[in-house]
C-alpha positions as CSV (number, residue, x, y, z in Angstrom):
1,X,-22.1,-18.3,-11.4
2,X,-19.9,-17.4,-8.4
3,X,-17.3,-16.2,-10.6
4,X,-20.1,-13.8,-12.1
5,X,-21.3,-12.8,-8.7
6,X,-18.1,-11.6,-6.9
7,X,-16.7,-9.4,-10.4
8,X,-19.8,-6.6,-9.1
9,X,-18.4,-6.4,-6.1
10,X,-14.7,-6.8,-7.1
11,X,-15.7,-3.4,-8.9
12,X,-16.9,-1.6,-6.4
13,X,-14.3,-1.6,-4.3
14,X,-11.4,-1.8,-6.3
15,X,-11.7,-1.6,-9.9
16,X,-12.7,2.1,-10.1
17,X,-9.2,4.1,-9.7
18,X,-10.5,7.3,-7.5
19,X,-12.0,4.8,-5.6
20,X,-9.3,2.9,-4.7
21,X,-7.7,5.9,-4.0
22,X,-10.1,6.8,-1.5
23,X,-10.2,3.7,-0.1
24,X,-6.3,3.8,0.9
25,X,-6.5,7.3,2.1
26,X,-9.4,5.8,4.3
27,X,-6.9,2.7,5.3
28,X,-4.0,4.9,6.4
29,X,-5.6,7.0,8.4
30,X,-7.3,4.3,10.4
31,X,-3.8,2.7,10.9
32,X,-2.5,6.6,11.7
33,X,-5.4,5.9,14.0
34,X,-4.5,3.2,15.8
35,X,-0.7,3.5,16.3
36,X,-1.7,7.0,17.9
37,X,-3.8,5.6,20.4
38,X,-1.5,3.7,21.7
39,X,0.1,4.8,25.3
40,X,3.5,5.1,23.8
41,X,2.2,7.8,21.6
42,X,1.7,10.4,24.0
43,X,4.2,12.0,26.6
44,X,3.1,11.2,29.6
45,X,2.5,7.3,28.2
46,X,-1.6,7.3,28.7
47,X,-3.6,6.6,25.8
48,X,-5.1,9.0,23.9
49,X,-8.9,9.2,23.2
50,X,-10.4,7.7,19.7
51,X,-11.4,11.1,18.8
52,X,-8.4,13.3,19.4
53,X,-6.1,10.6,17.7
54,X,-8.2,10.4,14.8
55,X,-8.5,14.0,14.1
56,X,-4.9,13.8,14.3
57,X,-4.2,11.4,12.2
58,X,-6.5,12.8,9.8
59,X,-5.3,16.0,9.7
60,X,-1.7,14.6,9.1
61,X,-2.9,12.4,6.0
62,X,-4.8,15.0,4.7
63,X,-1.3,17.5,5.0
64,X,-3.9,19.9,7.4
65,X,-2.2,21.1,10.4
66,X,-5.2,21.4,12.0
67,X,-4.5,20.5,16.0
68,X,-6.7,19.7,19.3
69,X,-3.3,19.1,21.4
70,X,0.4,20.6,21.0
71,X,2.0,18.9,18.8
72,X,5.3,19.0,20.4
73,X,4.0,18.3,24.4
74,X,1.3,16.0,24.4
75,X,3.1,13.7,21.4
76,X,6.0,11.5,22.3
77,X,8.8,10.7,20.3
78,X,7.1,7.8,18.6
79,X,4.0,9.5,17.8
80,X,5.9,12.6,16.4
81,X,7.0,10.0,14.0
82,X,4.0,8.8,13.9
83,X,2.9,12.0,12.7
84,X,6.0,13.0,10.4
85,X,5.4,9.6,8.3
86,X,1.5,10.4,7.7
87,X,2.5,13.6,6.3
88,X,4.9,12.3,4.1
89,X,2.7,9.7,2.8
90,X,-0.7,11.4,2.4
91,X,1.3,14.6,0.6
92,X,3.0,12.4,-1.6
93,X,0.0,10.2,-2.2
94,X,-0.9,6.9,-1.0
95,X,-1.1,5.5,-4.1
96,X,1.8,7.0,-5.3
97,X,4.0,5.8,-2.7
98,X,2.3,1.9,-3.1
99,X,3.6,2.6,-6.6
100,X,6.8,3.7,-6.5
101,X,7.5,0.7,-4.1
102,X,6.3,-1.9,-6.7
103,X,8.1,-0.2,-9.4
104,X,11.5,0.1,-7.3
105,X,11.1,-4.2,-6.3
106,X,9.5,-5.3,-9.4
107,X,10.4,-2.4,-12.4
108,X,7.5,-3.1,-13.7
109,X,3.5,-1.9,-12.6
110,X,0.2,-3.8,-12.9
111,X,-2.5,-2.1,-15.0
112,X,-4.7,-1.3,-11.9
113,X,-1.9,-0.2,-10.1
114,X,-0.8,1.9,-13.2
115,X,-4.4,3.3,-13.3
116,X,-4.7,4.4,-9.5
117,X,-1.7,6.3,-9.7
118,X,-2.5,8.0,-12.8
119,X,-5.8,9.1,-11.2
120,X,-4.0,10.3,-8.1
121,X,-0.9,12.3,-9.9
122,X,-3.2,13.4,-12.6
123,X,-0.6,11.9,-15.4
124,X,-1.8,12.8,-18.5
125,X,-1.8,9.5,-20.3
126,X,-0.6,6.2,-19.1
127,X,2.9,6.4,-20.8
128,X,3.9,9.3,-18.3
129,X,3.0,7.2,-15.0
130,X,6.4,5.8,-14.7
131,X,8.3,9.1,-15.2
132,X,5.9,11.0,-12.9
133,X,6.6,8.7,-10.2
134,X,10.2,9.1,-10.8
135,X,9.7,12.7,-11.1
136,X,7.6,13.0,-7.9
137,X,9.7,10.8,-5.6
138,X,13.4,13.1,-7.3
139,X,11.5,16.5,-6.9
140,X,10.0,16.0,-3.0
141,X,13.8,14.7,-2.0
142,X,15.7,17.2,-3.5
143,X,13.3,20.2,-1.8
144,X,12.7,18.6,1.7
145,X,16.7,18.0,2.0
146,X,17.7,21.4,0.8
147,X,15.2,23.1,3.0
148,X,16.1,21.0,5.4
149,X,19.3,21.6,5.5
150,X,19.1,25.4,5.3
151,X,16.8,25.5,8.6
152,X,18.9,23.1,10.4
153,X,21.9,25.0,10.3
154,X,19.8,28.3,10.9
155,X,18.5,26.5,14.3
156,X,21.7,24.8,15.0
157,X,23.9,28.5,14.6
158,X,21.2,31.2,14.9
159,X,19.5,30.1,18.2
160,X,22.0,27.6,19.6
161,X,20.1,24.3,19.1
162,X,22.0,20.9,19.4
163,X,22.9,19.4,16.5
164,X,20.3,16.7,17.2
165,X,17.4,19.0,18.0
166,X,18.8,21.3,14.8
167,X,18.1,18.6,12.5
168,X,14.9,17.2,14.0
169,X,13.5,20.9,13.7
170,X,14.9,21.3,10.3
171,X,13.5,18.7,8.9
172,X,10.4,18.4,10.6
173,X,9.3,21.8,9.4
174,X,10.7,21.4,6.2
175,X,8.7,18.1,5.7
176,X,5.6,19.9,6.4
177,X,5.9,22.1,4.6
178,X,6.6,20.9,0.9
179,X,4.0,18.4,2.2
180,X,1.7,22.1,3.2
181,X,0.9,20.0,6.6
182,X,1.3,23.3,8.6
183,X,2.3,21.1,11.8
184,X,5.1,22.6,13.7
185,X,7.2,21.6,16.9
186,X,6.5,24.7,18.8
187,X,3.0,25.8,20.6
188,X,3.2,29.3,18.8
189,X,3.8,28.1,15.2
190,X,6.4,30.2,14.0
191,X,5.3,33.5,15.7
192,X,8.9,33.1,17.6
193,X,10.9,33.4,14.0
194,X,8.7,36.1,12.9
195,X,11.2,39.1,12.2
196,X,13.7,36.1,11.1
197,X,13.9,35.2,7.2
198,X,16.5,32.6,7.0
199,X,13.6,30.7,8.9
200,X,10.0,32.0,7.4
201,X,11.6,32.0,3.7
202,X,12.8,28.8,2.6
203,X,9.7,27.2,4.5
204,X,7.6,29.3,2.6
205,X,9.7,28.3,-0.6
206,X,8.8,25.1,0.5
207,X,4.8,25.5,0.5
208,X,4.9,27.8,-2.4
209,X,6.6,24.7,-4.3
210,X,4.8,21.8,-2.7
211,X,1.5,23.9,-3.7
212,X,2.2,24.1,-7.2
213,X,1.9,20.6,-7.9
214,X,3.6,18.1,-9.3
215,X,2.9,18.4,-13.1
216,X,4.0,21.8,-13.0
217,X,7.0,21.6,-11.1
218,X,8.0,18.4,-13.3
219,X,7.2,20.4,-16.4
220,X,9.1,23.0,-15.5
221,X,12.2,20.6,-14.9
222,X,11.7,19.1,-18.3
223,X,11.4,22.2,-19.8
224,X,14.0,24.3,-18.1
225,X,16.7,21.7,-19.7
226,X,14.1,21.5,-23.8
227,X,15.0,25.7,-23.0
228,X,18.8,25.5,-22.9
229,X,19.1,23.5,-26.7
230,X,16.0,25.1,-28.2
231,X,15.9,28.5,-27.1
232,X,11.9,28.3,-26.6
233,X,9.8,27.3,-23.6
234,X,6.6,25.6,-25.0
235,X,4.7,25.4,-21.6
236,X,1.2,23.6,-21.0
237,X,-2.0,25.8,-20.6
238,X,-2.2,23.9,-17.1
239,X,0.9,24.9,-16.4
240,X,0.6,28.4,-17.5
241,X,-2.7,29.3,-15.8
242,X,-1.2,27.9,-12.4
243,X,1.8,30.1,-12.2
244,X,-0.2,33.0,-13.3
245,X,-2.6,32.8,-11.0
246,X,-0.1,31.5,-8.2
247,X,1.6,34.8,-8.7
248,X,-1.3,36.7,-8.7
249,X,-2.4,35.6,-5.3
250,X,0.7,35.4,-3.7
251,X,1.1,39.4,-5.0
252,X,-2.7,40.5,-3.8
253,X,-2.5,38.2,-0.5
254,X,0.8,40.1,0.6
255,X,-1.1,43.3,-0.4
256,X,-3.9,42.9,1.5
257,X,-2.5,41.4,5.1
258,X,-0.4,44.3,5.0
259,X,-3.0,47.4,4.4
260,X,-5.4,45.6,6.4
261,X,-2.9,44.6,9.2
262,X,-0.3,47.4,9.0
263,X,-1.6,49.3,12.1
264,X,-2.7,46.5,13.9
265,X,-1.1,45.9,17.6
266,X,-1.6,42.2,17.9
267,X,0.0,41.5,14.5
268,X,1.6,44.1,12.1
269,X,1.4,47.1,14.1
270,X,4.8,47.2,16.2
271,X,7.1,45.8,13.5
272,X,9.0,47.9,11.3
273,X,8.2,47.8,7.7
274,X,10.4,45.6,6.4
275,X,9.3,42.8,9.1
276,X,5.5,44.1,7.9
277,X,6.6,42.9,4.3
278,X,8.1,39.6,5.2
279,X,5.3,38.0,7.3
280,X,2.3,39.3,4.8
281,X,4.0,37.8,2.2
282,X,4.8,34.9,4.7
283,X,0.8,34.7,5.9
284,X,-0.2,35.1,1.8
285,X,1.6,31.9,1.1
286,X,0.9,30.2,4.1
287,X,-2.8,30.4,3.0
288,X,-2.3,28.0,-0.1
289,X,-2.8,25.4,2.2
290,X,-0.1,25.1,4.5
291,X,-1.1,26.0,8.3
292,X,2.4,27.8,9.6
293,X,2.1,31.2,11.0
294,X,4.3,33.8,12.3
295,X,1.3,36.3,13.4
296,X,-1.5,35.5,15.4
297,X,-4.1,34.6,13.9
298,X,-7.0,35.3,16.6
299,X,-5.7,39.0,16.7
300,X,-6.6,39.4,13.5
301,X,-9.4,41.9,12.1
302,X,-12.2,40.5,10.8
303,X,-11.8,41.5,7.6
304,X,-8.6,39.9,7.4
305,X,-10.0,36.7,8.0
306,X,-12.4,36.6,5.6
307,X,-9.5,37.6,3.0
308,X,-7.8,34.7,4.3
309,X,-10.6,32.7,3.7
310,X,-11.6,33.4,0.5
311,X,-7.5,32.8,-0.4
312,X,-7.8,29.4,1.7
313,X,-10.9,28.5,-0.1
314,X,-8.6,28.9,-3.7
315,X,-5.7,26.8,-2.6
316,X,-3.0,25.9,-4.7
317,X,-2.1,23.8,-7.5
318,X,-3.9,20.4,-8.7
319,X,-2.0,17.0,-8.0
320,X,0.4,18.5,-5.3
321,X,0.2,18.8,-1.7
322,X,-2.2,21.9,-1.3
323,X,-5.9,21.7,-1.0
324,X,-8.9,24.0,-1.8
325,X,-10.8,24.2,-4.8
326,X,-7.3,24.7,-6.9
327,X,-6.2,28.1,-8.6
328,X,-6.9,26.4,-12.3
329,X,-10.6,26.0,-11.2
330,X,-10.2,29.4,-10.3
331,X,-8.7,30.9,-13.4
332,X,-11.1,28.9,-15.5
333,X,-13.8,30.5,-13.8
334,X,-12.6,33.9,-13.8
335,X,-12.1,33.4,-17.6
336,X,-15.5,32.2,-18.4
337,X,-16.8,35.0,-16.4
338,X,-15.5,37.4,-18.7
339,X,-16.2,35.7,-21.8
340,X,-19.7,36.1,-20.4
341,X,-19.7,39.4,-19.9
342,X,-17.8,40.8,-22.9
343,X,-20.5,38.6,-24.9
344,X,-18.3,36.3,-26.8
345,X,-19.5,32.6,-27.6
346,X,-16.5,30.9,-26.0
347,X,-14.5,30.8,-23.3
348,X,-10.6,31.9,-24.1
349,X,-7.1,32.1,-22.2
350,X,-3.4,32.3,-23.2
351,X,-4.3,31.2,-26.7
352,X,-6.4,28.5,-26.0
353,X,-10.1,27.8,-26.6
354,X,-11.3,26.0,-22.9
355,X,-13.4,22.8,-23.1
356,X,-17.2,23.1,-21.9
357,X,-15.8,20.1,-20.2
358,X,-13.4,21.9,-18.4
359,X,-16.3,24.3,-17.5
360,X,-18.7,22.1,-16.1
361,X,-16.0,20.4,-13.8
362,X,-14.6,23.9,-12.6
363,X,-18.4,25.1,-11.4
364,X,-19.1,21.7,-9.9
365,X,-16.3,21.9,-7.8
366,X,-16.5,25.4,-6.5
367,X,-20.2,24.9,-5.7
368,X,-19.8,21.8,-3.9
369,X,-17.3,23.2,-2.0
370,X,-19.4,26.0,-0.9
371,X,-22.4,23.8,0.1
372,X,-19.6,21.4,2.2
373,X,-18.1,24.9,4.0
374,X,-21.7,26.7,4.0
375,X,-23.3,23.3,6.1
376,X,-20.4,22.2,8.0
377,X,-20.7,26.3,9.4
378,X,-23.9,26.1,9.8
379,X,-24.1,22.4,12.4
380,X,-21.1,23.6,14.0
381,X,-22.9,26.7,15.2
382,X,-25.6,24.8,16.4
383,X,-23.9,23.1,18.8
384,X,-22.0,25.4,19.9
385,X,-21.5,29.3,20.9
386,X,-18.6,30.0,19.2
387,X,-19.0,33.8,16.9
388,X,-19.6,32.9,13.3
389,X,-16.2,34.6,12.1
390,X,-14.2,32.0,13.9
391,X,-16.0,28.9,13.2
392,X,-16.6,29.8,9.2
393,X,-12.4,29.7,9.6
394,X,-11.7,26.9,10.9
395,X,-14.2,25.0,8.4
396,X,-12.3,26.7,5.4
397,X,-9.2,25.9,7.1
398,X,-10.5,22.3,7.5
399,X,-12.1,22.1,4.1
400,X,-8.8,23.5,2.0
401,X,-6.4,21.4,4.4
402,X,-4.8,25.0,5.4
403,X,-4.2,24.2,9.2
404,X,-4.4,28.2,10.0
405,X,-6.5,28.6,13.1
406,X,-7.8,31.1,15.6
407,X,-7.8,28.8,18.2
408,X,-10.8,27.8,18.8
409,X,-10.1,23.8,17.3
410,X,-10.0,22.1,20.4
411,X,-13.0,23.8,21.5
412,X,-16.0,22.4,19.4
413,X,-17.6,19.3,21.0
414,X,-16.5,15.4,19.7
415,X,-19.1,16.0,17.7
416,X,-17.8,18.9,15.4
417,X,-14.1,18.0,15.4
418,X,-15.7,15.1,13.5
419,X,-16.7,17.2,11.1
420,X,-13.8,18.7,11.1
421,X,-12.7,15.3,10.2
422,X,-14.8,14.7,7.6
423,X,-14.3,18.2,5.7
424,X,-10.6,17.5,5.9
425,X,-10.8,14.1,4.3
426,X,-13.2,15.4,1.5
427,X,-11.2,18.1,0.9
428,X,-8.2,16.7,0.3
429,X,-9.3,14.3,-1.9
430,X,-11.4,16.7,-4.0
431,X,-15.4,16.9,-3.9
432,X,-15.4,15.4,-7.4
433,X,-12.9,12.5,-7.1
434,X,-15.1,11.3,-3.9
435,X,-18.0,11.3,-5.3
436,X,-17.0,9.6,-8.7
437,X,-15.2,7.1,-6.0
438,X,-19.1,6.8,-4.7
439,X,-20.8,6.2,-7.9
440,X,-21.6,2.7,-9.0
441,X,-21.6,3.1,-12.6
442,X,-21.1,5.8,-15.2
443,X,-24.3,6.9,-17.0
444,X,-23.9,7.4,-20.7
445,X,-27.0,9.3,-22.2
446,X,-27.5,7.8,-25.8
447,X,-29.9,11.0,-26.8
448,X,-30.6,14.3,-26.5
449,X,-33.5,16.4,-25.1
450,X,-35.1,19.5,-26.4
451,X,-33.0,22.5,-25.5
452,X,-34.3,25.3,-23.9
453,X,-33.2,28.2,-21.8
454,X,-35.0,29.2,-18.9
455,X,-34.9,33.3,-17.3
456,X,-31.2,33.5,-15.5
457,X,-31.2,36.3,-13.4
């Protein structure tokens, strides 16, 4: 009888696999928590408020970038570190990394932990969870070295760093941003290396690849050396929609910060035009979810904020580092808006005939994303004074785990940073894994109702 009593509760908590992946997000970020509360976290060696250190935290597990303190004067050396090794775990996945470890001791995985991982990499059967891992732990080396490297010697030779402070800069940044954290070293961002692309290039390399996610980039990999015997590139529909559409956005984003910025004096406006090109395309890929900028952001016109946020709201690519509602969901919808309008019974792209499935999923994320950005706007407004441009912003921001701000973060009470909190958590672990994590059971209907269509528009 005991036995039969604890397996219910046994599967709540564990046996689901987005659940458990929720559940360890949850876990690190109370420990990130914790260790940067402690006195030796912060520079001057007083301990830092619950709130503050778990909004930081938070944002570094979710790869945000979202900040109520400087990153580089109120942490110490420790809770840098502190910082740097949230980052690196929450982009690479929690249950990923947990993983990777068993597999590298033991060479082997448990089902459960085989499962978890599969849910959080998005493998597409259970035969490829091994070589994901693999894949993932090879691909996020090789990019944070290299870029890395390139910045460090750019600091260290370009602006006369120290060796030391070269390579902490170097790869700091660079591990922020394949992760798409968006936390930098420097109270201004990057505004200081604006007209300089040996620095605002291979970190937005860096996001731009870290965005794409990790099925793509490992299918690319795989395919790049099937390409050199075959002759032929036989690419996934997934694959093919998300560098598409990456492109696209990347291309109109670069467009549109420029002709809406170009004559602006707080951002565009006294840089010549090849400077103008550089940071819109470097503020275009910065809002796929990773938080850096070279322009400020609060000088911005309106217009080009809501751009941005619409752009933020996308994100990048599914099973990576970047958040938002993902450019597949995106591109689904786009296609099944246009199979709607040209009248044809079924939904087509690249060849392929998309799954109602697929359909269903795509609109259920994009509207619960808008209800979570449209009522987090609307309680942080009424509790504070803050102009509705700015605060719809920094919820995007918070919900699509960009880190871009106009400032105003470390203005909103306790009480909306923690929402804040909350968005950033949801949104990096996707409105529908949380609330499969939440269910109890799955419901399987074992008949069918009566159809009818009621008036739609």
């Amino acid at each position: 009888m005991a036995g039969r009593s604890a397996h219910p509760r046994r599967s709540l908590f564990t046996a689901h696999p987005a659940r458990t992946v929720v559940l360890a997000f949850a876990a690190v970020t109370a420990l990130g928590t914790g260790l940067l509360a402690l006195p030796v976290a912060a520079e001057d060696g007083t301990a830092t408020g619950l709130v503050t250190a778990l909004f930081t935290s938070t944002s570094a597990v979710c790869v945000t970038g979202l900040a109520v303190v400087d990153t580089g004067t109120y942490w110490s050396g420790f809770g840098e570190g502190v910082i740097l090794a949230l980052i690196q775990v929450g982009g690479f996945g929690i249950m990923t990394m947990a993983s990777l470890l068993a597999l590298l001791v033991s060479g082997k995985l448990r089902l459960r932990m085989q499962l978890t991982a599969q849910a959080e990499t998005k493998s597409l059967d259970m035969g490829d969870v091994r070589r994901v891992l693999l894949g993932v732990a090879g691909t996020t080396l090789i990019v944070e070295l290299a870029v890395g490297a390139v910045l460090s010697l750019r600091f260290r030779f370009g602006y006369g760093d120290s060796i030391g402070d070269a390579v902490y800069l170097g790869y700091f940044h660079a591990v922020s941003a394949f992760n798409n954290a968006g936390f930098g070293l420097h109270a201004d961002s990057l505004t200081r290396y604006a007209q300089d692309p040996w620095v605002t290039l291979p970190i937005a390399v860096a996001v731009i690849l870290g965005g794409l996610g990790f099925p793509v980039l490992l299918e690319l990999l795989r395919h790049r050396n099937r390409h050199r015997t075959t002759g032929r590139r036989n690419w996934t529909l997934h694959t093919r929609l998300t560098l598409i559409t990456t492109v696209v956005l990347l291309v109109v984003g670069t467009l549109l910060t420029c002709l809406l910025e170009w004559t602006n004096p707080g951002t565009l406006g006294p840089r010549d035009w090849p400077e103008k090109l550089l940071n819109g395309f470097f503020h275009s890929a910065m809002t796929r979810t990773a938080g850096f900028n070279s322009l400020d952001i609060g000088a911005m016109h309106a217009s080009t904020l809501l751009m941005t946020c619409m752009l933020m709201f996308i994100g990048g690519g599914s099973a990576g580092t970047a958040g938002g509602i993902k450019v597949t969901t995106f591109a689904v919808l786009a296609v099944a808006i246009i199979a709607e309008v040209r009248g044809e019974p079924n939904s087509t792209v690249l060849g392929r005939r998309l799954a109602p499935h697929s359909l269903r999923q795509a609109l259920t994320v994009v509207l619960l994303g808008v209800g979570l950005v449209m009522a987090a706007t609307l309680a942080l407004l009424s509790m504070t004074s803050l102009p509705l441009d700015g605060v719809l912003f920094e919820v995007v921001s918070a919900f699509a785990t960009v880190g871009l701000s106009t400032g105003i973060t470390a203005d909103f009470p306790d009480a909306g940073q923690l929402i804040l909190v909350l968005l950033m958590f949801i949104g990096r672990l996707g409105p529908v894994t949380l609330v499969s994590a939440l269910a109890l059971r799955e419901r399987v209907r074992r008949y069918e109702l009566p159809e009818e269509r009621p008036v739609i528009g």
